[in-house]
N, C-alpha and C positions, 0 to 999 in steps of 0.2 A: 266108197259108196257115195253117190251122189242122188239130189233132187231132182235130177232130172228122171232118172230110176221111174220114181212116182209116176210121171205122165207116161213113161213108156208102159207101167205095166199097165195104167189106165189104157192107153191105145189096143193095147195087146187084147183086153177083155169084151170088150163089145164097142160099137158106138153111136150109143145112144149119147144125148146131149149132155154135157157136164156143165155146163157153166153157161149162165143166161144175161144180161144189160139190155135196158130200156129197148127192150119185145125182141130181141135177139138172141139166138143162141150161137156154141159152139160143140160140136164134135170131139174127144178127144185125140181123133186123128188131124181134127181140121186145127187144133191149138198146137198139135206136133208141128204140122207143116209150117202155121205161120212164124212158130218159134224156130224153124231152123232157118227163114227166112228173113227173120229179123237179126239170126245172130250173124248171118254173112252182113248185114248192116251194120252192128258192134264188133266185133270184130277189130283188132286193134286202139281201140280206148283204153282209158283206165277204169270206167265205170260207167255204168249207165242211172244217171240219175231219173228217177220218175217225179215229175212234178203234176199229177194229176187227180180225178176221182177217182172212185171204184167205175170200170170200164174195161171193155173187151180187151183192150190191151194191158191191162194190166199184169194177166196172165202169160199174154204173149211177151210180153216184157222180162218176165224175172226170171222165166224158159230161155227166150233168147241171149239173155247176159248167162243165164247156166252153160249154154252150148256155146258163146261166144269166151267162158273162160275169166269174165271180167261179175266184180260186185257188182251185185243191184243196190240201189239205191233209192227207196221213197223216200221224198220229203215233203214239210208239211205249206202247202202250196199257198194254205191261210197266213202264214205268217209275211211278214210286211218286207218290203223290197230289202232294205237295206239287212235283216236278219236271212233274209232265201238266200240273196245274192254272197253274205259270209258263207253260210254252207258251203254253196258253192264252188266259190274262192279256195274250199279244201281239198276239191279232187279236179286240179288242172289235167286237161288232156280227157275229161269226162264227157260223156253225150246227153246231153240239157232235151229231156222228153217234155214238153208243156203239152199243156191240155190241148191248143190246134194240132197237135203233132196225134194226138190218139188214135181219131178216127182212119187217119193216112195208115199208122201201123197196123190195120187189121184189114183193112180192103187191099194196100200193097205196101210191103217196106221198101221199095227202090231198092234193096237187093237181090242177090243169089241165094240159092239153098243152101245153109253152111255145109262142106265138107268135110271138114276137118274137123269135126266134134268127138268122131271116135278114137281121135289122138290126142284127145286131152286128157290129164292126171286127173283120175276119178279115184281118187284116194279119199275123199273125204276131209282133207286137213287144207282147202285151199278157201277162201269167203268166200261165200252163198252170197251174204245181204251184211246193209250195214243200216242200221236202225240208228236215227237219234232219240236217244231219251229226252222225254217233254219238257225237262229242263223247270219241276214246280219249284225247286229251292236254290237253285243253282243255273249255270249253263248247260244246253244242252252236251249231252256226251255221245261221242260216237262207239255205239256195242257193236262189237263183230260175232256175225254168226255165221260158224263154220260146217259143211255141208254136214257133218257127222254129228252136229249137236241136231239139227232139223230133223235126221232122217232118225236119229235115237228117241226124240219126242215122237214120232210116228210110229217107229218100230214096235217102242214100249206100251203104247197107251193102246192100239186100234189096231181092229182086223182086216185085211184087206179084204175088197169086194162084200163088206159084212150088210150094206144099207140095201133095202129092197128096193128095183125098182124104179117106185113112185116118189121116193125120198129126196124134199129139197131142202135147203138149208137156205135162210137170205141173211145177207151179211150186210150190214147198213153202219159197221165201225171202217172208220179213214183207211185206206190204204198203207198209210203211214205209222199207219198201230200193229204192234206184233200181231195183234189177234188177227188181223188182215190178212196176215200172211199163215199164220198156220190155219185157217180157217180153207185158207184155198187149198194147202196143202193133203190135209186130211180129210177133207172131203172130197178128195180127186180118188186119194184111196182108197177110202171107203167104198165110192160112187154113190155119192151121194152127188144130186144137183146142184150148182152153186147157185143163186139167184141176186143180181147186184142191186144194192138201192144204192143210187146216184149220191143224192143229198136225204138229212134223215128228214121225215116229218111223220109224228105219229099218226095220223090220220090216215097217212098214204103207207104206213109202216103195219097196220091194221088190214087195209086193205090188200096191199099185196100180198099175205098169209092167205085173204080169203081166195083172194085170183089164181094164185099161183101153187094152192092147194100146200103150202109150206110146211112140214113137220119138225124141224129146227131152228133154232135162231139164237144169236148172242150179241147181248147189249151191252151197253156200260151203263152205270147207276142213272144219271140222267137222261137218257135215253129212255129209262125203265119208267122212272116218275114222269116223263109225260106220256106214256102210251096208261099210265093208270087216271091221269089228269085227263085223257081224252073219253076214256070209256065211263069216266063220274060213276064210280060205283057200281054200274051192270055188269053183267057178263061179256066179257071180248070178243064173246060169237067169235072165238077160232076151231071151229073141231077136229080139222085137222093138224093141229100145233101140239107136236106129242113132248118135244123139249126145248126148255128156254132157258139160256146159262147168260148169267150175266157177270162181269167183274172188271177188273179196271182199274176201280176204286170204292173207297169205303160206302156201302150202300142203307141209306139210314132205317132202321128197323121200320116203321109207318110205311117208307114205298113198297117194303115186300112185302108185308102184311097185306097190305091190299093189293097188292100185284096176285100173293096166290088167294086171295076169293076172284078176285076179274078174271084168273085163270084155272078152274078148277081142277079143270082133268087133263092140265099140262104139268108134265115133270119138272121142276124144277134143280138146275146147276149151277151152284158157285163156283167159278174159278177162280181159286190164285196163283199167279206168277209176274215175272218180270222181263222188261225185254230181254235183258243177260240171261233168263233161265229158256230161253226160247218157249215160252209161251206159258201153260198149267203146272205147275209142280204140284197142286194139293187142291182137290175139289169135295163139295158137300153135295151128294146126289139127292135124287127127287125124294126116296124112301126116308130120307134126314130131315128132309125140309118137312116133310107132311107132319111123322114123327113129333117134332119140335113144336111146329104150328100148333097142332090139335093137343100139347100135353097138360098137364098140370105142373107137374113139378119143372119148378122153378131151373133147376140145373140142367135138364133136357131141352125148357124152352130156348135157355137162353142158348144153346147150341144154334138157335137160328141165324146167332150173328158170327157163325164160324165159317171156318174156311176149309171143317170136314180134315178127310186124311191126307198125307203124299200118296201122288200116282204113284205106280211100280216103278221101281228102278231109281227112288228119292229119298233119298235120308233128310231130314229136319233134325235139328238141335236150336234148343234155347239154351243163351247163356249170356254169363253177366260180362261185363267190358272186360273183366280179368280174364275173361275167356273158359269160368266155370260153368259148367250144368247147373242149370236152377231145378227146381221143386216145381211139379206139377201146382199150375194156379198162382207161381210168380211170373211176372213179366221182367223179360230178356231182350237181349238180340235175337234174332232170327238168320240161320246158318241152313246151308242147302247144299248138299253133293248127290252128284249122279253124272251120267253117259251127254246129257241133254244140255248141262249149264254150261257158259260160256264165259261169264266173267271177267270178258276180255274189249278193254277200250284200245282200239288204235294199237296193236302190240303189244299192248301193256295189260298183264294179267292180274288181277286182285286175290285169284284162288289160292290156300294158305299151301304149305308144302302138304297137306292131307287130300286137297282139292275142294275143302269146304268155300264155299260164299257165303260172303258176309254182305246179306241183302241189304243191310241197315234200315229194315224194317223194328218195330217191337212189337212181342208175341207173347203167348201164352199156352200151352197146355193144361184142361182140364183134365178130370181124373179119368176121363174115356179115353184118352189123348186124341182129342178133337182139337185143331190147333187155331188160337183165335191172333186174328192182326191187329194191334190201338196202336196204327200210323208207325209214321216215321219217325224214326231217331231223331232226326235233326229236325222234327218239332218240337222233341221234348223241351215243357218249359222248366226252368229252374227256380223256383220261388221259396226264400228263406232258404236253403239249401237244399229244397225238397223236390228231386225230379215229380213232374207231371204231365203225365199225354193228355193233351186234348182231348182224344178220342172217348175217355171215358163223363169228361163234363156234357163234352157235343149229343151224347148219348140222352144223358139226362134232359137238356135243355129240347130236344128233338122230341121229349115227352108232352113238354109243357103244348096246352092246345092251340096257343095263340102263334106257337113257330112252326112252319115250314123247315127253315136249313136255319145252320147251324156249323160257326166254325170260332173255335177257340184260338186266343194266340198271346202271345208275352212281349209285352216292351219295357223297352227298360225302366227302372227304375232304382231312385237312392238309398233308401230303406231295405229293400228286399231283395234285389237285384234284376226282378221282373216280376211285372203284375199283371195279372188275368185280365184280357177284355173279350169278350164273347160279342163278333160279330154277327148280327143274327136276319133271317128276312121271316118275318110277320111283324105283329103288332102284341104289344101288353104295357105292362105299368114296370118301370126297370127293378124300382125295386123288388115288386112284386116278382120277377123273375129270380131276382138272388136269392129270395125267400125260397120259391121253387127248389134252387140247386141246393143250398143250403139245408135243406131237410131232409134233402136223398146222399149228398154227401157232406162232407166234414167243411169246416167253412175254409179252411186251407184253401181247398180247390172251389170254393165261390167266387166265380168275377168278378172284382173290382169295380168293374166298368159295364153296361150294356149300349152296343151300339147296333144301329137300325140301318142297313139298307137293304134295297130295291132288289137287289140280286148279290149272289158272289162271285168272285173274278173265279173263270175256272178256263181248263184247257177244252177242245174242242171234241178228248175222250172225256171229258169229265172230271178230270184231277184239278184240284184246288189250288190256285194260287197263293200260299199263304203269304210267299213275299209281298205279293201287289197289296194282300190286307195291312203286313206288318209296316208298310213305308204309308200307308195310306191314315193308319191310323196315329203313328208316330209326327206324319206332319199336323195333327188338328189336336195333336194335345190331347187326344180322348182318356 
């Protein structure tokens, strides 16, 4: 079983437009053609790297490498010469798409129409895409994702031809982000329209819902806080914007708060997953969000900052590094098995002889078993011997009125062996801020330290640099 599947049965069904870039659309006959024409152009490579926007070709591209037999390849086009040019360096004999190269792949690829596509091993077990991870703690990793984990996120989750119509969805996360890709993917199936925003900006991210009549859409967290920064408190006047999933990364309770009054009578979706899991493993639908928003009790609200159930076909476990089951309401690792997850860098598989991943996230289950995420593992800080996630100080501090953002982190130290400094962007009195944490939690987890900047390093979906803060504030002594 292959992705390619997806656009055939798209063609098969009508063809009305599917997918749209700056005042252009595409046919899903007219995306068939140019993908069997680009893949007589790939055709004998190792891969096809894309170094582009969101753009007509981009479709044609990852069709074309499906028919032509070879991985696609986004990467992330922002990053600087010498870091593009290592990528790279990793797939010799590959075909280097740059953005000049776009506009040529969709008016003509200087090929033939591939013919030889219906002799390819459509097994399912050969790579679709290879994603690098954003690389927040680490170097980037190459995930492989193989045609049978994409087409089982599809299979599992969504009905085909289920969207009416009038249904468009605009996608305004990089290319080079898994959501990129499943986004085009399942809404091909769906039929739903795809709508591209080139580069983000909230103003014009507003305005195209109103233009282009949009009923879908999915952000990452900062993304989200500036379409709430742009609208100051009114209404988004979207009324035809029936759902808005946002995820990525940890989303601070104040932006959604006010994300769902700017959006009243839009449904709201969390999703979580990871490149390796190909896309969603566990989302909180709109009926959770509203639920949560409008409760009293404290236990339901705070379900706003969850990440909801597993999709079908998704087992979750928490457990401790020994590898036990923890107790509803303790925090663990976070473990994933199903049809969908890949877990696979470069040949090399992580998943245990069960087939569990070990996302190295940490979680938790409430008593509803609603499953909540406070960060990564490998933020946990260790102070006096006592693990501490960030996520649950950054929470607190994200209360106080004078902060905006909010990110915790450990340097080392001789006493303790690391001590809390809370990076933060607003303004206050620092003691005054410890006093804050201090009163809401135990002074264990009070920051030692408060420090002020302008903004925080983050990637270009949103994910936090916390290495750029830990070298940044280790060199100033803070």
């Amino acid at each position: 079983m292959n992705i390619n599947m997806i656009l055939d049965m798209a063609s098969a069904a009508d063809d009305r437009a599917v997918v749209t870039a700056a005042g252009r659309s595409l046919t899903a006959s007219e995306l068939s053609a140019l993908a069997r024409r680009a893949a007589g152009r790939f055709r004998g490579c190792s891969a096809v790297l894309y170094l582009g926007v969101n753009h007509l070709a981009y479709p044609v591209a990852l069709f074309g490498s499906v028919l032509a037999g070879v991985p696609f390849v986004p990467l992330n086009y922002r990053l600087g010469a010498d870091q593009l040019g290592a990528l790279v360096d990793r797939h010799p004999g590959a075909l280097v798409l740059r953005p000049e190269d776009l506009d040529g792949l969709v008016e003509a690829t200087g090929g033939q129409d591939d013919t030889q596509a219906a002799d390819l091993d459509w097994d399912g077990e050969s790579v679709a895409v290879i994603i690098y991870t954003s690389g927040t703690t680490s170097a980037p990793k190459a995930a492989l994702l193989r045609h049978r984990h994409l087409m089982a996120y599809v299979l599992n989750t969504l009905e085909f031809g289920s969207a009416a119509e009038s249904d468009a969805t605009l996608v305004s996360v990089p290319p080079y982000h898994i959501a990129g890709l499943t986004n085009l993917l399942s809404n091909l199936y769906t039929g739903r329209r795809i709508v591209y925003l080139t580069a983000f900006d909230a103003q014009e991210w507003l305005e195209t819902v109103r233009a282009e009549s949009v009923t879908h859409a999915m952000l990452v967290p900062t993304m989200l806080a500036r379409i709430v920064d742009a609208v100051d408190g009114a209404d988004a006047r979207t009324p035809s914007l029936r759902s808005l999933a946002y995820g990525g990364s940890r989303t601070p309770r104040p932006v959604l708060e006010r994300a769902l009054r700017a959006f009243p009578d839009t449904g709201f979706v969390n999703a979580y997953g990871l490149t390796e899991t190909a896309s969603s493993i566990a989302v909180l639908g709109p009926d959770d969000h509203r639920t949560a928003f409008e409760s009293d009790d404290p236990a339901v609200r705070d379900r706003l900052g969850s990440v909801g159930h597993a999709l079908p076909g998704i087992e979750v476990q928490i457990r401790t590094e020994a590898g036990e089951l923890v107790a509803p309401g303790e925090t663990g690792l976070v473990f994933a098995r199903g049809t969908q997850i890949s877990g696979e860098y470069g040949g090399r598989s992580v998943l245990d002889a069960e087939g569990w991943f070990p996302t190295r996230d940490l979680g938790r289950f409430d008593a509803g078993e609603y499953l909540f995420i406070e960060g990564r593992a490998d933020d946990t800080i260790i102070r006096g011997g006592e693990n501490i996630a960030p996520a649950e100080i950054e929470d607190v501090l994200l209360e106080h009125p004078g902060i905006t953002e909010a990110a915790v982190i450990g340097v080392p130290d001789p006493e303790w062996g690391q001590r809390l400094v809370a990076v933060v962007v607003g303004a206050g009195d620092p003691e005054e801020i410890k006093r804050w944490v201090k009163a809401r939690l135990r002074s264990s987890k009070t920051p030692d330290a408060i420090v002020f900047r302008p903004d925080l390093p983050k990637t270009e979906t949103g994910k936090l640099l916390r290495r750029n803060l830990v070298t940044e504030v280790e060199s100033s002594n803070a």
